[in-house]
N, C-alpha and C positions, 0 to 999 in steps of 0.2 A: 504494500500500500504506500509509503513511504517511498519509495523507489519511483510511485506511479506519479507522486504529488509532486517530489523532486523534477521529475522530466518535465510537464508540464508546467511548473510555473519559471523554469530555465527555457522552456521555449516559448511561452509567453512573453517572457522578456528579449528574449531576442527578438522574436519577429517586431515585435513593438521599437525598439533601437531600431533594428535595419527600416520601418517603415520610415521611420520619422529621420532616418538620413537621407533616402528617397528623396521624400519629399523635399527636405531642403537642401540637397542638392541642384531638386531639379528646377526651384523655384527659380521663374523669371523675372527679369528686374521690372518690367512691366503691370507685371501680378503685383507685386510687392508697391507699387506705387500707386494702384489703384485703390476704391474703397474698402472693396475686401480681404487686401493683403497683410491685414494684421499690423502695418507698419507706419498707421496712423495718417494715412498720405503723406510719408517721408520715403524716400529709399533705403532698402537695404533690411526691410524687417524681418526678424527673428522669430522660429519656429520651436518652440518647448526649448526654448535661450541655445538654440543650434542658430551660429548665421549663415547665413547665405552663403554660397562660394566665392558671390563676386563681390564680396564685404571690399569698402576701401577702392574700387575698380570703376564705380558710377560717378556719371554727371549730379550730382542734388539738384540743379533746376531741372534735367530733363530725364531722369531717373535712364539714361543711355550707359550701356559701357563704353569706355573710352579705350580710345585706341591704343595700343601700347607705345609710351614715347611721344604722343601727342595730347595737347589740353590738359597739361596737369597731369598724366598715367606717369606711371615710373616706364623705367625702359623696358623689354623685353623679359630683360633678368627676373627682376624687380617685379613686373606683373606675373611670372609663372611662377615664382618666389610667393607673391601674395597668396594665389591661388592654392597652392599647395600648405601655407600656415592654414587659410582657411579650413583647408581638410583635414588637417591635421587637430584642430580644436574640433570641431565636430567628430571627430574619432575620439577624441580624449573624453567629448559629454558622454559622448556613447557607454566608454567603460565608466564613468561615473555613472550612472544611472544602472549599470549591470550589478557594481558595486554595491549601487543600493537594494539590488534586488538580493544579494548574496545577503546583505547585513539582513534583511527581513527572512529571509530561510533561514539563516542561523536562529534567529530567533524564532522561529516556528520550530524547529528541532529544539532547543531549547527547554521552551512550554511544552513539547509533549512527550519529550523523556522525564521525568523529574526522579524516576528510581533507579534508572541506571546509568552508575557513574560513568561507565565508557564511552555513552549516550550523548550525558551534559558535556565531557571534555572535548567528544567531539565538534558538539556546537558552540564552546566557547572558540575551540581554533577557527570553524568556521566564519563568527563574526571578528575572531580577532584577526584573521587576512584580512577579510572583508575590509576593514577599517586600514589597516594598512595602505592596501590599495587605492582606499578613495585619498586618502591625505598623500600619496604617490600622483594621484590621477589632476587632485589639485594642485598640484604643486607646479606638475607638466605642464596644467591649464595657463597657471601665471607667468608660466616662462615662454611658453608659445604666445600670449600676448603681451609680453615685454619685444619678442622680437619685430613681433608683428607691428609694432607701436613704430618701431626704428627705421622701420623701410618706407621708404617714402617714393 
């Protein structure tokens, strides 16, 4: 039974990550500028705090991407550079958000061993990676946007 609940709510959370990378990957700078783009009629809005790919790449009056090395775009370098931070934070929420789903299995193992000790130790290690990882996962987050911050 355990085994079955285990599977299922590990694949619950992936597909829920991989959907919601999908999508904000595939978001167009268009969408995102319109009424219904969640991004309050600015460019560049955020999807479950996943941004965009082309975070930092748009025009703000005309929510356009901008050419690479012309109107303010970095150089060539520089815009696939962008592109690739961008993905790269969105892969980092991803394991944050997996992380949390480890930290609430741990604790569901947890609560329902409470008499055997092999049980509980097990779910202590379980939330105690868990946590590890997310303060890892955060830590990655602010250094991918410390770099991100620098390129211009």
């Amino acid at each position: 039974m355990m085994q079955i609940a285990k599977r299922l709510l590990v694949s619950v959370f992936l597909v829920l990550s991989l959907a919601g990378t999908v999508v904000a990957l595939n978001q167009p700078p268009a969408y995102a500028a319109g009424a219904g783009g969640g991004g309050g009629g600015r460019c560049g809005g955020r999807f479950l705090t996943f941004p965009t790919w082309y975070n930092g790449l748009i025009d703000p009056s005309t929510c356009d991407l901008l050419q690479p090395g012309k109107g303010g775009a970095p150089a060539i370098q520089g815009y696939i550079m962008r592109i690739v931070l961008n993905v790269i934070e969105i892969l980092l929420q991803v394991v944050a958000y997996v992380t949390a789903g480890y930290i609430i299995y741990g604790g569901f193992k947890y609560l329902t061993s409470p008499s055997d000790s092999n049980k509980v130790a097990a779910a202590r290690k379980t939330i105690q990676n868990a946590l590890i990882g997310l303060i890892i996962s955060f830590l990655s987050i602010a250094i991918v946007t410390l770099i991100a911050g620098n390129i211009k």
